[in-house]
C-alpha positions in Angstrom: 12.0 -0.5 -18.2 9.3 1.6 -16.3 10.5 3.5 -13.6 10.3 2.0 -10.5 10.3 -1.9 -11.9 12.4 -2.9 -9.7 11.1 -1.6 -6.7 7.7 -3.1 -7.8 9.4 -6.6 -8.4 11.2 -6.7 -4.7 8.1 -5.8 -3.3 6.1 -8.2 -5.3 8.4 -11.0 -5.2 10.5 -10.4 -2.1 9.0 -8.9 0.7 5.3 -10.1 -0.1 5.8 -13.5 -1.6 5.3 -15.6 1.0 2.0 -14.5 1.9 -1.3 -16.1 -0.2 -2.9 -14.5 -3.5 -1.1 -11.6 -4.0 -1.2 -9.5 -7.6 -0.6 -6.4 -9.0 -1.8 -4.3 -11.7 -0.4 -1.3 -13.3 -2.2 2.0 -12.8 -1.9 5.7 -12.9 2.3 5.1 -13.4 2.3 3.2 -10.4 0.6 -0.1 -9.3 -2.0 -1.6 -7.3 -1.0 -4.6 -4.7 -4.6 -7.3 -4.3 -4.4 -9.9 -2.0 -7.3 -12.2 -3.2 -8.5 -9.7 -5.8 -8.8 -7.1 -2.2 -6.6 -4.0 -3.4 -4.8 -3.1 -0.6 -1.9 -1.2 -1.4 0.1 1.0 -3.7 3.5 1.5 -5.1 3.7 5.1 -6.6 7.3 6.9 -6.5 9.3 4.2 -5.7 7.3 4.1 -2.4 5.0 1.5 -0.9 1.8 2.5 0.5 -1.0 0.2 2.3 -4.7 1.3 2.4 -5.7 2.9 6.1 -8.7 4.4 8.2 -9.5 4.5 11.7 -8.3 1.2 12.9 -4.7 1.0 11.6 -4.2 4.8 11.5 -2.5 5.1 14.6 0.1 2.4 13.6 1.4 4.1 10.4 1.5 8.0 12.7 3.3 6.3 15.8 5.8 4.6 13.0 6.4 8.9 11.1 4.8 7.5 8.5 2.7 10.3 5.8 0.3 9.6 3.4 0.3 9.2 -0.3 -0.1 13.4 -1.7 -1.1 13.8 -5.1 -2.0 16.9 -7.3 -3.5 16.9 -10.6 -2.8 19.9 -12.4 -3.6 23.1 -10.6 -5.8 21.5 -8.2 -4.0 21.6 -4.3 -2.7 18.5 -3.5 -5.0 16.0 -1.7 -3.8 13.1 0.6 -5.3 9.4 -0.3 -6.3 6.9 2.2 -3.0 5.0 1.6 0.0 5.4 4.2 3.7 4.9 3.5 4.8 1.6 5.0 7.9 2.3 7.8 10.9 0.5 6.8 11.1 -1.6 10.0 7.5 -3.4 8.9 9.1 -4.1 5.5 11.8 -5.8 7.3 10.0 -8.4 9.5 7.8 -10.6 7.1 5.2 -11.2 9.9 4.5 -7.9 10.9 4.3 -7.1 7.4 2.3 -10.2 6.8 0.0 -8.4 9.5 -0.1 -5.3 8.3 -1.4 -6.6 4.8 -4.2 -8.4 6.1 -5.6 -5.3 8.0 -5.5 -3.0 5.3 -7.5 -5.4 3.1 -9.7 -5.7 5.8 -10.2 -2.0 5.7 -10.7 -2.0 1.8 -13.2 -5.1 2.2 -15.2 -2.5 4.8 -15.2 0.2 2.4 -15.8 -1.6 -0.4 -19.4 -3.0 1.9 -19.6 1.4 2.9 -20.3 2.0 -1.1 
C-alpha cells in the first residue's frame, strides 16, 4: 500500500464526502483533491493542503497554519501556493465544506490569470 493511503482514503471518504464532485488523482507521491474537475487541494506527507492567495490567506496564518515546502535536489526549498489545513477545520464539516469551496474559487481565478 502507498504510503499515506489511508490518510488519502479518510480524507477522501470521510471528511470530504459529503460535499459534491469531489476526486483525486495521484501525483508527484502525493494526490490532487478536484471538486468538479477544480483542483483545489493536496495531500503530500500525510498532510492535507488546500490551494490559497490573497483572499483566504489570512485564515490559514491566524489558524498557525504553513505552507507546503518542497526541494528538488539541490535547489532551496520553495513554498507552493497550498496551505496546511488546521485540525479544528477538519473537524467541523461545514467550515471545511467552506473552506473547499474558496480555494477552488481561487484555483478557478488563477486558472482565468494564465
Amino acid at each position: 500500500m502507498k504510503k499515506g493511503q489511508s490518510f488519502h482514503d479518510h480524507v477522501v471518504r470521510d471528511l470530504l464526502a459529503h460535499l459534491p464532485e469531489i476526486t483525486s488523482r495521484v501525483m508527484f507521491g502525493g494526490w490532487g483533491l478536484y471538486q468538479s474537475g477544480v483542483i483545489f487541494g493536496i495531500i503530500a506527507g500525510g498532510e492535507l493542503y488546500f490551494k490559497v492567495d490573497d483572499t483566504n490567506r489570512a485564515d490559514f496564518e491566524r489558524s498557525g497554519s504553513q505552507p507546503f515546502v518542497y526541494a528538488q535536489g539541490n535547489r532551496k526549498p520553495a513554498a507552493m501556493s497550498y496551505w496546511a489545513v488546521p485540525g479544528e477545520i477538519m473537524e467541523h464539516k461545514e467550515k471545511l465544506r467552506e473552506w473547499v469551496e474558496r480555494s477552488a474559487r481561487v484555483s478557478r481565478r488563477a486558472r482565468r490569470g494564465k
